[in-house]
TIMI-2910 file (N, C-alpha, C, CB; in pm, 1 decimal, decimal comma, always signed):
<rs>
+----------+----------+----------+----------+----------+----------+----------+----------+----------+----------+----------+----------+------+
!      n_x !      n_y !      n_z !     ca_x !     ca_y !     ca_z !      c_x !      c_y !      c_z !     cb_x !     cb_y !     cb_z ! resn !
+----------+----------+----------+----------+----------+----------+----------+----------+----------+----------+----------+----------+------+
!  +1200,8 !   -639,3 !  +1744,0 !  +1080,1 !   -715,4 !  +1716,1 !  +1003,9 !   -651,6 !  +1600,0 !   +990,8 !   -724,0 !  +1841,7 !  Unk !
!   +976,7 !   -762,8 !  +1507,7 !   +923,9 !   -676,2 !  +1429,8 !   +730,2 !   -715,8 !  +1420,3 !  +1021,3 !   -690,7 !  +1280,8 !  Unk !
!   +648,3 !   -570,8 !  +1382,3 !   +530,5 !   -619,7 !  +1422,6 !   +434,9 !   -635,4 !  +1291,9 !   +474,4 !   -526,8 !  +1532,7 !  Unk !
!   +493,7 !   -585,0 !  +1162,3 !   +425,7 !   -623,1 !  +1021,4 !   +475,5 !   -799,6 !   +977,7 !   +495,5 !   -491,1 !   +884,0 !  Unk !
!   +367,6 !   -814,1 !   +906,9 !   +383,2 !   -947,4 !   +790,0 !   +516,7 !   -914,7 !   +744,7 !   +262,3 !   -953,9 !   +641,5 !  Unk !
!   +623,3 !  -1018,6 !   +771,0 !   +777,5 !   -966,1 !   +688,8 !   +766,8 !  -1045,9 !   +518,6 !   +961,2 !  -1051,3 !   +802,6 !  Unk !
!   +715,7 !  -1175,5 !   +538,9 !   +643,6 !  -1216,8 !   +433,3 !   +606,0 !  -1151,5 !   +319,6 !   +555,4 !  -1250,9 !   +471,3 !  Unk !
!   +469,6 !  -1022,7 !   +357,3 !   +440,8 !  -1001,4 !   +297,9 !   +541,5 !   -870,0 !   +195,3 !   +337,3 !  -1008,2 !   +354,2 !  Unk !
!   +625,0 !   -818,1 !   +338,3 !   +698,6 !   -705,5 !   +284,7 !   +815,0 !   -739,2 !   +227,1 !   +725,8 !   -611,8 !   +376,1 !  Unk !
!   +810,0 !   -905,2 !   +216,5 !   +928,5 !   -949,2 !   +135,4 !   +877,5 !   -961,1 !    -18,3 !   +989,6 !  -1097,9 !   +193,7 !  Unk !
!   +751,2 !   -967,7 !     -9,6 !   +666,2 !   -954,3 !   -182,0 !   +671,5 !   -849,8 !   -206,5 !   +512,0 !   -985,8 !   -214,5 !  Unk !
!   +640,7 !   -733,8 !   -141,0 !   +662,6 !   -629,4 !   -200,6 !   +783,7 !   -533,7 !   -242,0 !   +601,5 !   -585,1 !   -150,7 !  Unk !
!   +912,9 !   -590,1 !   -136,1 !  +1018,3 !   -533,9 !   -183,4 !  +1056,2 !   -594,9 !   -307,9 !  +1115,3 !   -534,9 !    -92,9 !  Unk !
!  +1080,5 !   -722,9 !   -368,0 !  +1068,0 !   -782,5 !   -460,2 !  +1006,8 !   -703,0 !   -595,8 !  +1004,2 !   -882,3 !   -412,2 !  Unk !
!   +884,1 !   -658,7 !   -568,6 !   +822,9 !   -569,7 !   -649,6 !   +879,4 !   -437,7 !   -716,5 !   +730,0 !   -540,0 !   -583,1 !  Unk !
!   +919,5 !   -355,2 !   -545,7 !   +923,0 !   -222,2 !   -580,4 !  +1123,8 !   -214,1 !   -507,9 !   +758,5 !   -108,9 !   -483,9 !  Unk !
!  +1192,2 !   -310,6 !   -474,0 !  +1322,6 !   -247,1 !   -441,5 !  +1420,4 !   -273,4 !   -521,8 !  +1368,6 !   -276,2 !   -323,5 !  Unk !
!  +1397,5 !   -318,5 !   -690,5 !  +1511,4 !   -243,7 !   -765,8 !  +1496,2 !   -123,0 !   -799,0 !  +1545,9 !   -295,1 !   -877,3 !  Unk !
!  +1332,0 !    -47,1 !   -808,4 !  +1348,4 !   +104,9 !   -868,7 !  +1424,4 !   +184,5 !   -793,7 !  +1222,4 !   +182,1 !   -883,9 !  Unk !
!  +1496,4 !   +271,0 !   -831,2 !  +1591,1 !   +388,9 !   -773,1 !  +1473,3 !   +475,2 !   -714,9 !  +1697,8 !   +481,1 !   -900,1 !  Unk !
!  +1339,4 !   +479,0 !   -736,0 !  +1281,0 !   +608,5 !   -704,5 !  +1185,1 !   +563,2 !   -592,9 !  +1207,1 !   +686,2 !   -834,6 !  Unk !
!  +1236,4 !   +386,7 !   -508,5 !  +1130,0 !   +364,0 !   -416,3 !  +1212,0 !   +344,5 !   -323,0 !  +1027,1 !   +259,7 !   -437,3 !  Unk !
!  +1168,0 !   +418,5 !   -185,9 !  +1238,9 !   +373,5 !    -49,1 !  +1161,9 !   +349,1 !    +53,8 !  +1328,3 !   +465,1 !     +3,2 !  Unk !
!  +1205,2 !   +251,0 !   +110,3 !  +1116,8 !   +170,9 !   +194,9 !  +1130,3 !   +241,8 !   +353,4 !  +1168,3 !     -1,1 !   +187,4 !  Unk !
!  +1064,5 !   +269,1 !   +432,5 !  +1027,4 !   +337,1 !   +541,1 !   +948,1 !   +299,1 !   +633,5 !   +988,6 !   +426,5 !   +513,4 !  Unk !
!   +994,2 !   +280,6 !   +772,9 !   +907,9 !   +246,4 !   +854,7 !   +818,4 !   +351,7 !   +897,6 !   +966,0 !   +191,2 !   +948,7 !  Unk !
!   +701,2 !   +329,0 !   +926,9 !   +597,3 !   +386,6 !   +979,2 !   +474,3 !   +309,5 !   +985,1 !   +579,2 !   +495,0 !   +917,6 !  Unk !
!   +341,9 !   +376,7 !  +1076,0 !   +203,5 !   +328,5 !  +1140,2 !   +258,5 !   +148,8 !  +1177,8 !    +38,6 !   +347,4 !   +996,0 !  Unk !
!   +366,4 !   +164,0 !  +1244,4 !   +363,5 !     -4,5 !  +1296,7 !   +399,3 !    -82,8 !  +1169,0 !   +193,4 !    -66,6 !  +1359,1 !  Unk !
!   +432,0 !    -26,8 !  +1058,0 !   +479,7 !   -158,5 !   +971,1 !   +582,1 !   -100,1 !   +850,1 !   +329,0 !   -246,6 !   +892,5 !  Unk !
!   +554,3 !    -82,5 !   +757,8 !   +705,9 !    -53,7 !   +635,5 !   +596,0 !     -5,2 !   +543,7 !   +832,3 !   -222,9 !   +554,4 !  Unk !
!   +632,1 !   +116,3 !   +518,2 !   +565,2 !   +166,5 !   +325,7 !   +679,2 !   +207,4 !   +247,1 !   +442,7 !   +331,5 !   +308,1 !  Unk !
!   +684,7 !   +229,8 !   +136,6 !   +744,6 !   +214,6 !    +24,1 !   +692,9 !   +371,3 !    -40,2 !   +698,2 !    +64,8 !    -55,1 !  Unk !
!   +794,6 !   +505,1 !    -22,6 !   +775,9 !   +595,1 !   -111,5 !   +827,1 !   +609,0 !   -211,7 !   +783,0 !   +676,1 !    -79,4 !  Unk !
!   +751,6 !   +650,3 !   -316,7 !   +833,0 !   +667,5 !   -473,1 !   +822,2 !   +814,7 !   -491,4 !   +752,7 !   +579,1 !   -623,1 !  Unk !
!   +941,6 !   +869,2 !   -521,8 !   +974,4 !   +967,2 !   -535,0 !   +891,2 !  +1054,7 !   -440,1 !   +977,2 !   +987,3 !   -658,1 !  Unk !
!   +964,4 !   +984,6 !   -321,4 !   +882,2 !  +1050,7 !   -189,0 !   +742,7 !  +1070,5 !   -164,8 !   +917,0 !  +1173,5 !   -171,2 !  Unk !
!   +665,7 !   +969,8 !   -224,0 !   +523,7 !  +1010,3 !   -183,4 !   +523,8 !   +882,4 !   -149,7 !   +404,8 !  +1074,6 !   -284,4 !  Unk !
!   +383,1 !   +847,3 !    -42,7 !   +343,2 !   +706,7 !     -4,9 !   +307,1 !   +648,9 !   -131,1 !   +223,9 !   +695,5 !   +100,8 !  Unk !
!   +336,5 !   +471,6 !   -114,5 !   +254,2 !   +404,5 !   -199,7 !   +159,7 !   +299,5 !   -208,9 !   +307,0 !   +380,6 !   -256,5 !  Unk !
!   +254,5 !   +261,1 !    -97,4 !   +187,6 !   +117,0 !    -45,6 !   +285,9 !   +116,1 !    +83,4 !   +204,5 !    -44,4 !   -168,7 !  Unk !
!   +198,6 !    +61,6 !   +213,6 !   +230,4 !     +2,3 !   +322,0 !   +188,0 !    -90,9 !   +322,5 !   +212,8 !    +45,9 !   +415,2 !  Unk !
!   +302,5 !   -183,1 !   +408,8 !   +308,0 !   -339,5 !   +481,2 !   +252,9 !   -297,5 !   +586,3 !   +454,4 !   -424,6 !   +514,4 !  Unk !
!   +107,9 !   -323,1 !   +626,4 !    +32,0 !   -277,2 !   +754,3 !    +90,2 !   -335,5 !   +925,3 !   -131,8 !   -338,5 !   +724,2 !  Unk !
!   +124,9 !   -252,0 !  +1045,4 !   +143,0 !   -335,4 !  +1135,0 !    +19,8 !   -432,1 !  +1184,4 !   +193,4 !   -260,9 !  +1229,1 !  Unk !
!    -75,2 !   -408,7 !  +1173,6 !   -185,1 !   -456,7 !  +1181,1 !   -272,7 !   -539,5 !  +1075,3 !   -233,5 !   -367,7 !  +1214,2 !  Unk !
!   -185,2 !   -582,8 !   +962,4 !   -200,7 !   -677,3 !   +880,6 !   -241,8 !   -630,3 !   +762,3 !   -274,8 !   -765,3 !   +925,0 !  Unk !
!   -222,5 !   -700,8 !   +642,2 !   -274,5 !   -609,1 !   +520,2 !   -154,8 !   -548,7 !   +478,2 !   -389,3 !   -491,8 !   +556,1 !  Unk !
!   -278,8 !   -470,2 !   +360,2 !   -183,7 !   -302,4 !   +328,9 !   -262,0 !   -213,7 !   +287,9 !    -63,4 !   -292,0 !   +207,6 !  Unk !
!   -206,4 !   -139,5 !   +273,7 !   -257,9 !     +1,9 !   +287,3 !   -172,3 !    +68,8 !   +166,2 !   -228,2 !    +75,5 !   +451,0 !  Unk !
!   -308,0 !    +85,7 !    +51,6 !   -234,6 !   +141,4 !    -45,9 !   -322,5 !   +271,0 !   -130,7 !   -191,4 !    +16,8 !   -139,5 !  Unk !
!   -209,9 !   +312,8 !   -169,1 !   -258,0 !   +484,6 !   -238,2 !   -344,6 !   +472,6 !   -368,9 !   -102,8 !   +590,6 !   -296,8 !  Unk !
!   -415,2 !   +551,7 !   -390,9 !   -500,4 !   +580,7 !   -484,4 !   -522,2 !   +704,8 !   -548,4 !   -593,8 !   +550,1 !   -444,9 !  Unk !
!   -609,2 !   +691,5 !   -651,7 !   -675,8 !   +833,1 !   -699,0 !   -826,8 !   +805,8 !   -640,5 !   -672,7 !   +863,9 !   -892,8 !  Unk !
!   -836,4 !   +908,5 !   -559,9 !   -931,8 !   +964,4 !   -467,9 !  -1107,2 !   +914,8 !   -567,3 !   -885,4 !  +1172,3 !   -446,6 !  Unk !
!  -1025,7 !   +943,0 !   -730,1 !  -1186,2 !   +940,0 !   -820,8 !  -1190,3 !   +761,8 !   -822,4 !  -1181,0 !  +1033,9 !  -1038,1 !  Unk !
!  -1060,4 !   +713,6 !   -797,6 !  -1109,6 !   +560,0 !   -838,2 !  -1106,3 !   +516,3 !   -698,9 !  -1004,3 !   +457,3 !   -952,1 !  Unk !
!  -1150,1 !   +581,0 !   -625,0 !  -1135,6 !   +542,7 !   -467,0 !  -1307,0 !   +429,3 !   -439,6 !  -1132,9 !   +742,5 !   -344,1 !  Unk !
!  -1395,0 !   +463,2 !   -496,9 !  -1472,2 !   +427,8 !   -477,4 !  -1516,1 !   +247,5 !   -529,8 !  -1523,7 !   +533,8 !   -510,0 !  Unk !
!  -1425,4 !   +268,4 !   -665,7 !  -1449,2 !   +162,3 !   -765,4 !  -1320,4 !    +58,2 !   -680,6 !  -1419,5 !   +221,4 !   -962,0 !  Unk !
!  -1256,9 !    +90,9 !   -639,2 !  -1154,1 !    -11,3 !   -573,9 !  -1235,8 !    -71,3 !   -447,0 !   -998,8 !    +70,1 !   -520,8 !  Unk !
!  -1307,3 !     -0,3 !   -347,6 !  -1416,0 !    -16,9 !   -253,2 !  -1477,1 !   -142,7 !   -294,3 !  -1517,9 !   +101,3 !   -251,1 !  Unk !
!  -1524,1 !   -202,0 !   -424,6 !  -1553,1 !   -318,6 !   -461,6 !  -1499,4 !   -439,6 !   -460,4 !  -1571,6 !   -307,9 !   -540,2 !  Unk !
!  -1334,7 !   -454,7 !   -437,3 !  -1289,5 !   -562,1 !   -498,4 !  -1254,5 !   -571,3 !   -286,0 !  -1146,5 !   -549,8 !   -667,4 !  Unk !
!  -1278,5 !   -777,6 !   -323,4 !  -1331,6 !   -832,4 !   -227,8 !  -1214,3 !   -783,1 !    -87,6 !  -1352,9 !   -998,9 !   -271,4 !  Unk !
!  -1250,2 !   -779,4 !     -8,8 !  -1125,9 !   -740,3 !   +171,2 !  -1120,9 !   -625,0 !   +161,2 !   -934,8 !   -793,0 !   +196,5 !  Unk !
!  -1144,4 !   -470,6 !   +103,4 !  -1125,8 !   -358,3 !   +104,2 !  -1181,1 !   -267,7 !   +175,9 !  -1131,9 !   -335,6 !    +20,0 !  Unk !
!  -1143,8 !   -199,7 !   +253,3 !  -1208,5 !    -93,7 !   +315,0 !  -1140,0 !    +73,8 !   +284,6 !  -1203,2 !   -137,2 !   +471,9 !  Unk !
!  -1220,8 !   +143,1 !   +288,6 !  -1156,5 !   +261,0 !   +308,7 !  -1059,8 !   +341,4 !   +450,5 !  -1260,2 !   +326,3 !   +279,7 !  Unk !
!   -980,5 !   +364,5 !   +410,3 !   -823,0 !   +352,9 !   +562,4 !   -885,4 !   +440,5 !   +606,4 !   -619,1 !   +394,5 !   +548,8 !  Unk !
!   -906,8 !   +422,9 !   +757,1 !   -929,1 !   +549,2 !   +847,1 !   -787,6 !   +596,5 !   +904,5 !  -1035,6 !   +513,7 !   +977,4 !  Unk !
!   -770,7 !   +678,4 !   +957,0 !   -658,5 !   +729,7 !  +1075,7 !   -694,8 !   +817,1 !  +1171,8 !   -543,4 !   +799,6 !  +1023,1 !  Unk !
!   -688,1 !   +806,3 !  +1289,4 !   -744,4 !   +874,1 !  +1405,1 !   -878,3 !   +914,1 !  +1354,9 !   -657,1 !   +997,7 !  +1458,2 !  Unk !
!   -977,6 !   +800,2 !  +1309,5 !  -1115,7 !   +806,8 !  +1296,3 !  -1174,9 !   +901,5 !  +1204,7 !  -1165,9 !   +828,6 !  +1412,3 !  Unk !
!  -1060,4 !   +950,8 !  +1136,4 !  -1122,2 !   +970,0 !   +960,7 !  -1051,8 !   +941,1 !   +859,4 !  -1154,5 !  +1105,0 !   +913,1 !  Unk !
!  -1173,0 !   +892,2 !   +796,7 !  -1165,6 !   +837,0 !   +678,1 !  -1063,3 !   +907,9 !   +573,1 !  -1299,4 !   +833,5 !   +631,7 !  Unk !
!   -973,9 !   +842,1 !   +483,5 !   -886,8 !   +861,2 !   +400,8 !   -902,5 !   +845,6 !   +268,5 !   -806,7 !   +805,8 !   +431,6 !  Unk !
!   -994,2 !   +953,7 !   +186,3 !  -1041,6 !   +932,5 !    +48,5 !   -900,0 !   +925,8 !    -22,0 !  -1148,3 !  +1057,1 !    -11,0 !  Unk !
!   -876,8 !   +815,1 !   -120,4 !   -735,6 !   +766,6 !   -169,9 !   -646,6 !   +683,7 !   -114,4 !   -663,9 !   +855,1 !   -184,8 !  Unk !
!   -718,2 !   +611,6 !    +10,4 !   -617,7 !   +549,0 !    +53,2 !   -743,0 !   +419,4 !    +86,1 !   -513,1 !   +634,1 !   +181,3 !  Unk !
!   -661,2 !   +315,5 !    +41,7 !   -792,6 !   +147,4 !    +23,4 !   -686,5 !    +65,2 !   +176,7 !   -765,6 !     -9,6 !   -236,9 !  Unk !
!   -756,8 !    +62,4 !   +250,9 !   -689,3 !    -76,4 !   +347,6 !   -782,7 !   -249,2 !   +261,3 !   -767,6 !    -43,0 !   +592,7 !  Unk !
!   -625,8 !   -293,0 !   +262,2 !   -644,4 !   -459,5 !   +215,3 !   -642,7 !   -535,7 !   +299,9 !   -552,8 !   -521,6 !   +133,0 !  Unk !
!   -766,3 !   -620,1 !   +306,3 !   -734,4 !   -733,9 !   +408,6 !   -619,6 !   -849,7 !   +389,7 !   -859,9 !   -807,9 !   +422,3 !  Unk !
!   -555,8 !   -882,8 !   +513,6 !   -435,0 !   -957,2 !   +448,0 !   -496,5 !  -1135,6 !   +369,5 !   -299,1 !   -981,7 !   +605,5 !  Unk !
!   -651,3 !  -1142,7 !   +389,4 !   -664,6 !  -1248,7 !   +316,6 !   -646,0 !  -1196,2 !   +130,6 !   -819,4 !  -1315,0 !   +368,3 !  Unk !
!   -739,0 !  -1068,3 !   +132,2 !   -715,9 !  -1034,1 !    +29,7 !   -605,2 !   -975,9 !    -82,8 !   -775,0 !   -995,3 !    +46,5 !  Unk !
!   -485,6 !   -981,6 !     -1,2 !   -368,5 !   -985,6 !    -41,7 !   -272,4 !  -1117,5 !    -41,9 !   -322,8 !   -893,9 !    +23,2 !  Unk !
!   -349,7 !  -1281,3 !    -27,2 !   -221,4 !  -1310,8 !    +65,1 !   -155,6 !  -1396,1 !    -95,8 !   -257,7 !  -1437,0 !   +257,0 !  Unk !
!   -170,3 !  -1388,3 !   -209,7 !   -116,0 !  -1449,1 !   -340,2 !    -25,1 !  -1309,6 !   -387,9 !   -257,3 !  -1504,9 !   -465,0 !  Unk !
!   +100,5 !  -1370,4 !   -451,5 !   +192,3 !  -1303,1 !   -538,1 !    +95,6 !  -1195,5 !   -609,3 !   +270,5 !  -1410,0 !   -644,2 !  Unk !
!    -13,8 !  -1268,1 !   -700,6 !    -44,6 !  -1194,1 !   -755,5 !   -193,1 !  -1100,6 !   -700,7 !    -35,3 !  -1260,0 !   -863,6 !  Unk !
!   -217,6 !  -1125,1 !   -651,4 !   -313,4 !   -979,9 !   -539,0 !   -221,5 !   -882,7 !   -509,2 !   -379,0 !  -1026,8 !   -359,5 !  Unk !
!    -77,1 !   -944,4 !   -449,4 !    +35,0 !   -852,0 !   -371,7 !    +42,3 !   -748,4 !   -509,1 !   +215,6 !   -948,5 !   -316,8 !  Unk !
!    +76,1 !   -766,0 !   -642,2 !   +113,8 !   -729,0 !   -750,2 !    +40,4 !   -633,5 !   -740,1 !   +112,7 !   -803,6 !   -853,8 !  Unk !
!   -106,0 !   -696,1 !   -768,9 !   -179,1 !   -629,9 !   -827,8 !   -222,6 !   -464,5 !   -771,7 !   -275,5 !   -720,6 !   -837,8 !  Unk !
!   -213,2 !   -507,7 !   -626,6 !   -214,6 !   -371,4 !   -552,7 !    -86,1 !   -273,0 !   -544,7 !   -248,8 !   -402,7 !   -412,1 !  Unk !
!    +41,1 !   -306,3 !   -517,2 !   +128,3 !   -261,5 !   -570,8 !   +130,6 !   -218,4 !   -685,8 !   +193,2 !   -317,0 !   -560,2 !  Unk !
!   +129,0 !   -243,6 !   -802,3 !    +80,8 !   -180,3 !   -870,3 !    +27,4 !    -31,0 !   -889,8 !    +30,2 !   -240,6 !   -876,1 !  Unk !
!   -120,1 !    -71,6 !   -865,4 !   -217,9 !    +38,2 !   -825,0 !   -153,8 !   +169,4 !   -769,7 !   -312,5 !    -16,9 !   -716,1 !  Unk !
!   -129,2 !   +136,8 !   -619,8 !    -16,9 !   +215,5 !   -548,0 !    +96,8 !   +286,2 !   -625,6 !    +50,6 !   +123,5 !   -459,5 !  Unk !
!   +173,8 !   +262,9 !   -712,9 !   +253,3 !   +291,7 !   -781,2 !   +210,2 !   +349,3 !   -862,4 !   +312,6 !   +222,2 !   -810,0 !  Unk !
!   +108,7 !   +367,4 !   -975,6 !    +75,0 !   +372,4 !  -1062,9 !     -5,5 !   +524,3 !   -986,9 !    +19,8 !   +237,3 !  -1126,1 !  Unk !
!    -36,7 !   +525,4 !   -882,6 !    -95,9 !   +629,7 !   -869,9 !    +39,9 !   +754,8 !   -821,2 !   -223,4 !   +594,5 !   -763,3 !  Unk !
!   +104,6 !   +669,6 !   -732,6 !   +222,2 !   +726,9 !   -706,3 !   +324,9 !   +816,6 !   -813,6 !   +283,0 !   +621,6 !   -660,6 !  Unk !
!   +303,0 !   +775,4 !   -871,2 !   +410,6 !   +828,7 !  -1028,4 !   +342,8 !   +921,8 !  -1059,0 !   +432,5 !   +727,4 !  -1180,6 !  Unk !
!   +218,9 !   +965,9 !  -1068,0 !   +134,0 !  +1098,2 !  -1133,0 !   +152,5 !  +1202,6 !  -1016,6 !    -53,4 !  +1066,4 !  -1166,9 !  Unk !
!   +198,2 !  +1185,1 !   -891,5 !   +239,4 !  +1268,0 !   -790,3 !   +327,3 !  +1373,8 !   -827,2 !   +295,6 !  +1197,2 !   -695,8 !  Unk !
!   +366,2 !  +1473,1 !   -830,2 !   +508,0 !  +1555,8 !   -840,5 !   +597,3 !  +1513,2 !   -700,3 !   +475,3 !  +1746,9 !   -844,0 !  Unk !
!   +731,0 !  +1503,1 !   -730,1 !   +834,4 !  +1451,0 !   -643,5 !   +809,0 !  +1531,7 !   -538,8 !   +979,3 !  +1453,6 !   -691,7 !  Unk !
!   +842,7 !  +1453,4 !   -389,5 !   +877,4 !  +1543,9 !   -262,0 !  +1042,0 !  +1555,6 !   -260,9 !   +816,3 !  +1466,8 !   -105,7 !  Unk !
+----------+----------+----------+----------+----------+----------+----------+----------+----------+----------+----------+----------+------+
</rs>
């Protein structure tokens, strides 16, 4: 049974599963996508996604509309934006956060 949007994690593999340096992984109840072993973006089990950041543009992403800052076991995750799945639910929102995620992902040093 599966308990994420497959939908949505069918936009995002689309996105990110020809690069050689992204592998898709289950975890928190749904599928994220590490590039060169770091998180980048999760397909949320609980809807949405959940995607990586730079901690300094953590705040300025806080603006754009469905966003919250990701908690986990009730703290807060500076660099990490939860998307509401309204606010993801077009190709290009999906992109656009993917993206982001990636883009922050790549300035990582490899795990």
């Amino acid at each position: 049974m599966v308990s994420y949007d497959e939908e949505l994690a069918e936009r995002v593999e689309d996105l990110l599963g020809a690069r050689r340096d992204a592998t898709p992984k289950r975890m928190f109840g749904g599928i994220a996508w590490l590039v060169n072993g770091n998180m980048a973006v999760v397909v949320r089990g609980r809807g949405g996604l959940m995607v990586r950041v730079s901690p300094d543009d953590h705040d300025a992403m806080l603006a754009e509309p469905g966003t919250t800052t990701t908690v986990m076991r009730g703290y807060p995750m500076r660099g990490w934006i939860t998307v509401a799945p309204d606010a993801c639910s077009t190709p290009s929102d999906v992109a656009a956060w993917v993206d982001r995620g990636l883009a922050f992902a790549l300035t990582l040093p490899a795990k």
